[in-house]
C-alpha positions as CSV (number, residue, x, y, z in Angstrom):
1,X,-9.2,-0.1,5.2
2,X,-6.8,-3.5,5.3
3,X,-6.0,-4.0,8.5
4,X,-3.5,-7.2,9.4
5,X,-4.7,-10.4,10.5
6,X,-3.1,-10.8,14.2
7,X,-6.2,-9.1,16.3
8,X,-8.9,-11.0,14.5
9,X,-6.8,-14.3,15.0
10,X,-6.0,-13.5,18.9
11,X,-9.8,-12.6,19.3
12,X,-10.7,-16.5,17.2
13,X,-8.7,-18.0,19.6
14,X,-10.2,-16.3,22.7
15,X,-13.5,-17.4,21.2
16,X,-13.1,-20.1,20.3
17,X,-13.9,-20.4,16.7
18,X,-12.2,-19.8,13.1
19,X,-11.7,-16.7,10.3
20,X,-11.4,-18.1,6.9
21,X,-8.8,-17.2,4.4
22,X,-10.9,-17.5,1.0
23,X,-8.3,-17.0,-1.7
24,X,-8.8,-14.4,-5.0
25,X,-8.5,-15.2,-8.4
26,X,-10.2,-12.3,-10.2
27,X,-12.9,-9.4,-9.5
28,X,-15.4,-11.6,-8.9
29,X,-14.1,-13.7,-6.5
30,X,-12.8,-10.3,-4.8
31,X,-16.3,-9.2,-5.0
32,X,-18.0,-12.0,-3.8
33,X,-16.2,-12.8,-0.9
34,X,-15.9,-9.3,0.9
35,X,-20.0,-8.5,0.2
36,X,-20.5,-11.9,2.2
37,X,-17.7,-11.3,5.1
38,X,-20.1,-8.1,5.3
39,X,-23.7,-9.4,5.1
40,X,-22.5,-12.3,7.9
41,X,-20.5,-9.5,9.9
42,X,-18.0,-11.5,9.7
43,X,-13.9,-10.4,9.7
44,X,-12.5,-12.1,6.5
45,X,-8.3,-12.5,5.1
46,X,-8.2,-12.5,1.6
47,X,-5.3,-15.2,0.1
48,X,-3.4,-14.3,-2.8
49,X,-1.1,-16.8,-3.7
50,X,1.9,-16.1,-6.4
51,X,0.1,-17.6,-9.0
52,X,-2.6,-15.6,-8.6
53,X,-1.0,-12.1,-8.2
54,X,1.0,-12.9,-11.4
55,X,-2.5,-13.8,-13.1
56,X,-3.7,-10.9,-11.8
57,X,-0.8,-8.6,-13.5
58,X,1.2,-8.1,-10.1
59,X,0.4,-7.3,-6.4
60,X,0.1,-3.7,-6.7
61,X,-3.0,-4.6,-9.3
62,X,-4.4,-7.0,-6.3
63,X,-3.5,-4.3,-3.2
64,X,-5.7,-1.2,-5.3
65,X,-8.1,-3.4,-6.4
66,X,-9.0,-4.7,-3.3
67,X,-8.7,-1.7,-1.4
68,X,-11.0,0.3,-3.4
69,X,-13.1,-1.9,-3.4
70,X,-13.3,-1.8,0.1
71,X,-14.3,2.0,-0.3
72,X,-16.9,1.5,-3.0
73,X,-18.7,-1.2,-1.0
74,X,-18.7,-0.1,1.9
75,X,-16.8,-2.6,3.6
76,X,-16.3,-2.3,7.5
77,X,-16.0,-5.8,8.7
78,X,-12.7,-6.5,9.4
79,X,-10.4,-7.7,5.9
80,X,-6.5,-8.4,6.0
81,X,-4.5,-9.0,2.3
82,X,-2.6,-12.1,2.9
83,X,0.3,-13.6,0.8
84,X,-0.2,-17.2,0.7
85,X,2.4,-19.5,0.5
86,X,4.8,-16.8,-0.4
87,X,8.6,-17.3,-1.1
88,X,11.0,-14.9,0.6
89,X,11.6,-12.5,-2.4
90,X,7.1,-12.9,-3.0
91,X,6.7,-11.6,0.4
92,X,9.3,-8.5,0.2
93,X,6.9,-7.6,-3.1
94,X,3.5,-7.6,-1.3
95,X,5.1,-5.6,1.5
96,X,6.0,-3.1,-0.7
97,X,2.6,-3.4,-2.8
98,X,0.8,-2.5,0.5
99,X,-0.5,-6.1,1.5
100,X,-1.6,-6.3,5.3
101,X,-0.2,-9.6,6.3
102,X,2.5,-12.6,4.0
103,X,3.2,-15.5,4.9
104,X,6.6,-16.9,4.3
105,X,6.9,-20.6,3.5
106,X,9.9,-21.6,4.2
107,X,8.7,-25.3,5.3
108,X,11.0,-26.9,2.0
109,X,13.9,-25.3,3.4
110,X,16.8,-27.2,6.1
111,X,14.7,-25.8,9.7
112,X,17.9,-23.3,10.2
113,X,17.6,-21.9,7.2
114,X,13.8,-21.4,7.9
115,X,14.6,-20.0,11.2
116,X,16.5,-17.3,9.5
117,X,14.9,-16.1,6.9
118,X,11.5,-16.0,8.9
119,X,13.3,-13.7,11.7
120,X,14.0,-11.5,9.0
121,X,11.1,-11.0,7.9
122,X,9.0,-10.9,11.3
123,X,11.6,-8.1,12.0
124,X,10.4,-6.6,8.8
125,X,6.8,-7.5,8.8
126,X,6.3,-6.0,12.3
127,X,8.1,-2.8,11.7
128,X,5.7,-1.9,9.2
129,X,2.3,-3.2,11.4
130,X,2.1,-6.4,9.0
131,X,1.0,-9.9,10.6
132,X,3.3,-12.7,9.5
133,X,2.3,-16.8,8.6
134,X,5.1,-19.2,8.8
135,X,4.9,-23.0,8.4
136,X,6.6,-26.1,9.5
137,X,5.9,-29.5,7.8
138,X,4.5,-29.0,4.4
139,X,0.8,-29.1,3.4
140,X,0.4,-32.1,0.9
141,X,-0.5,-31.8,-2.5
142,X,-0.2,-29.2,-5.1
143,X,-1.8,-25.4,-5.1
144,X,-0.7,-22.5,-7.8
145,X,2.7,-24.7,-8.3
146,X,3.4,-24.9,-4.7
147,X,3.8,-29.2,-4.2
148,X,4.3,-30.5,-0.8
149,X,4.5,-34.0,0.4
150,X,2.8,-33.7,3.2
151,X,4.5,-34.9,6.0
152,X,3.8,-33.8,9.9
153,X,5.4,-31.4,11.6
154,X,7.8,-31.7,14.3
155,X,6.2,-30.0,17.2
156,X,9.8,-28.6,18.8
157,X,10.5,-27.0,15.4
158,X,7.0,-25.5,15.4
159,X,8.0,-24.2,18.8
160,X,11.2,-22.9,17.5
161,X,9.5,-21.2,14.6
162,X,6.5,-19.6,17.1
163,X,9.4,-18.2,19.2
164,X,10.6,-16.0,16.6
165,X,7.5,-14.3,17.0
166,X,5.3,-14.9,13.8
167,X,1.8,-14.1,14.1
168,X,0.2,-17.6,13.6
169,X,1.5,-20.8,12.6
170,X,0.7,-23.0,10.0
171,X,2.1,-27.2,10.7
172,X,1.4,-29.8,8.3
173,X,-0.9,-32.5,10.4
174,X,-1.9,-34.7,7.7
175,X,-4.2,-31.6,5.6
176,X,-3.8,-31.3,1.5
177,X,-4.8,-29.1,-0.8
178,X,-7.1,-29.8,-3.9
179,X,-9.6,-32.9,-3.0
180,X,-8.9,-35.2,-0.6
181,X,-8.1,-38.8,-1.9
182,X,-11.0,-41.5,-0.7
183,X,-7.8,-43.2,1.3
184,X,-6.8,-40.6,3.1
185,X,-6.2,-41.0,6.9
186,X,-7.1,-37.5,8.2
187,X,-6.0,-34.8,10.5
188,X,-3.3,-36.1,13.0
189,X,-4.9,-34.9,16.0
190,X,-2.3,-36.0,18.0
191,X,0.8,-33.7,16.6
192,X,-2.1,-31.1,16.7
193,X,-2.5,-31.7,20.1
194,X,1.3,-32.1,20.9
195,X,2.1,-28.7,18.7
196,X,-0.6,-26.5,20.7
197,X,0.9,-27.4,24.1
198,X,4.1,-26.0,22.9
199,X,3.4,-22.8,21.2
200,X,0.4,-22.0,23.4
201,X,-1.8,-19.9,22.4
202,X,-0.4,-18.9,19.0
203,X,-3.1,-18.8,16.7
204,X,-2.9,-22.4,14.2
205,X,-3.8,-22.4,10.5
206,X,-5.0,-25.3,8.5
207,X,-4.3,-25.2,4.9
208,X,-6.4,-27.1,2.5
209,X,-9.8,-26.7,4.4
210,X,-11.9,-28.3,1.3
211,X,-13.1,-31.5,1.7
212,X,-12.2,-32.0,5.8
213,X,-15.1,-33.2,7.4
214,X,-17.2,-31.0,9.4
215,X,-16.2,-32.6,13.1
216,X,-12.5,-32.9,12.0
217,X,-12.9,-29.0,11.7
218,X,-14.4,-28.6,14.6
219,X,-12.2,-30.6,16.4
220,X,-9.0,-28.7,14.9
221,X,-10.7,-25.0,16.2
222,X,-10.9,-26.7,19.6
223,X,-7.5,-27.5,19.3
224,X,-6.0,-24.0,19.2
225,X,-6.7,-23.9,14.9
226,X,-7.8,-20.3,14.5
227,X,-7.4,-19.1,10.7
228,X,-8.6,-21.9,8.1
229,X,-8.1,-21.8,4.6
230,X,-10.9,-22.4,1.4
231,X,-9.7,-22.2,-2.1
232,X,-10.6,-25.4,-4.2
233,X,-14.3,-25.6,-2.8
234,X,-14.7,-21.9,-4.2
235,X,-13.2,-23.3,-7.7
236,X,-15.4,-26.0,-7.6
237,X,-18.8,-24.2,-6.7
238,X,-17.9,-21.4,-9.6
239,X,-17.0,-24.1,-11.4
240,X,-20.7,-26.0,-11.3
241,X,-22.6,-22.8,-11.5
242,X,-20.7,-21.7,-14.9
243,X,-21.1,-25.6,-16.4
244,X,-24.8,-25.5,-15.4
245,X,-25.8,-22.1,-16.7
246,X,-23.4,-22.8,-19.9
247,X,-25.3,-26.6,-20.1
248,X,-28.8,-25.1,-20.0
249,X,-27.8,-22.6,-22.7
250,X,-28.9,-19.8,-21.0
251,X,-25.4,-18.0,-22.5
252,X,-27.3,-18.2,-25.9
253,X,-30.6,-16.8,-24.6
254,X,-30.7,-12.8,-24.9
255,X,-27.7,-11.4,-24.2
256,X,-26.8,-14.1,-21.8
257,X,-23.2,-14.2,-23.1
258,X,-22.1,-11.0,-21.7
259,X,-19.7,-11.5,-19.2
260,X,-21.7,-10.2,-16.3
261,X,-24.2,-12.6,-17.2
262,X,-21.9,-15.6,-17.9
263,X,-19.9,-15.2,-14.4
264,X,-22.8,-14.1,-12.2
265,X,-23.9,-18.1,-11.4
266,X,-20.4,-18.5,-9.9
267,X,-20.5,-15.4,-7.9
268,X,-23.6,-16.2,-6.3
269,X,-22.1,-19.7,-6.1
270,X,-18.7,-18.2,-4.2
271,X,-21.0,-16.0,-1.8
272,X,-22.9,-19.6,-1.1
273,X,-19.9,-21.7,0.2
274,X,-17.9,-18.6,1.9
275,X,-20.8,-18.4,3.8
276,X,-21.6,-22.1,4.9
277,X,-17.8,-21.8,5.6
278,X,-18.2,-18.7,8.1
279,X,-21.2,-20.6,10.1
280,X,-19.0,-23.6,10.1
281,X,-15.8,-22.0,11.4
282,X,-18.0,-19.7,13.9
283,X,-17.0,-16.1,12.9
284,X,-20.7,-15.2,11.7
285,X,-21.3,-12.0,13.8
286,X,-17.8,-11.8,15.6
287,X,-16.4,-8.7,13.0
């Protein structure tokens, strides 16, 4: 059962440590991801960002796939169905598609603008038991079509935006998504620091969690960052595992080019980084 992502975010932040948002693409990745939240006992949010629902012919295709899955696994670890990055009219769709949690992404609008349509949907969100992301500064970089430029957030519009009542916060401090260029500078711990003292204990997401260093992420979790977010490192491991099976022309031997052959290195190659990720973030055994 899909439950929303607020009481495993309030219970990170008690305890100091992170719940990873590894985002879907397919079956496999579905899969993959849920039997390792469960072997770790670990509470897990699945990401599904518009690109990804439309690949996956729509969110009510995503919302019964992953919820019977849940059923035919055996699945009892916490697991919330997050829109990612979701535009106003996205997140009206997953709500009615039966997602637990959206996230609206209003960070590219004028900050009044934002402040309006993100009271809307709290109001909405919470009347059906949903949790609700919002973000303030955008997350550089490009993911699914989403670009942002990355700049920081101002820490009085993240408190502006945490007293509407949203569920956790995402603020842009300097984090990208896809690989991080060799130049770049880091996580602004200072705005990080500056944004926490103002929205308290509000639970803080960092996008683009691939590449960060492991003390920058430990850092951010002691700084109030509570709900981190893997999607390029999972691309890239099932990415590897495919090349390597495909470069050893193993897909030639047998029957090695049935499908279930062919994607099983990258599922066991998903399950591997989702679960460095969990010991990383600290939410091994906390479900």
């Amino acid at each position: 059962m899909l439950v929303s992502a607020t009481e495993m975010l309030k219970k990170a932040v008690e305890g100091h440590y992170a719940v990873g948002q590894f985002n879907i693409n397919n079956l496999e990745w579905t899969k993959a991801i849920l039997l390792t939240a469960q072997e770790n006992n670990s509470p897990v949010i699945l990401g599904v960002s518009e690109g990804a629902g439309k690949y996956m012919t729509g969110y009510k295709t995503v919302s019964a796939m992953v919820n019977a899955m849940i059923e035919e696994l055996n699945i009892t670890v916490p697991v919330a169905l997050h829109l990612d990055h979701g535009s106003y009219a996205g997140c009206y769709k997953c709500v009615k598609a039966g997602f637990s949690s959206i996230m609206f992404d209003g960070s590219h609008f004028p900050i009044e603008e934002n402040v309006e349509k993100t009271t809307e949907l709290v109001h909405v969100a919470h009347n059906l038991g949903l949790s609700i992301e919002a973000e303030v500064g955008s997350i550089g970089g490009e993911e699914d079509g989403v670009v942002g430029a990355g700049e920081i957030a101002d820490p009085a519009e993240c408190k502006r935006i945490a007293e509407l009542g949203v569920d956790f916060l995402a603020a842009g401090i300097g984090n990208i998504h896809g690989k991080y260029p060799e130049n770049w500078k880091g996580l602004d711990f200072d705005a990080l620091a500056k944004i926490k003292e103002l929205v308290g204990d509000l639970p803080l997401v960092l996008h683009g969690g691939t590449g960060i260093p492991e003390d920058m992420i430990k850092k951010a979790i002691s700084l109030g960052v509570a709900k981190i977010n893997v999607n390029t490192e999972c691309q890239l491991y099932f990415q590897e595992a495919t090349r390597k099976y495909i470069e050893e022309g193993k897909d030639l031997q047998g029957k090695g080019f049935d499908p279930r052959k062919l994607l099983a290195p990258g599922f066991e190659g998903i399950k591997t980084i989702v679960k460095e990720k969990m010991e990383l973030f600290g939410s091994v055994g906390k479900a």
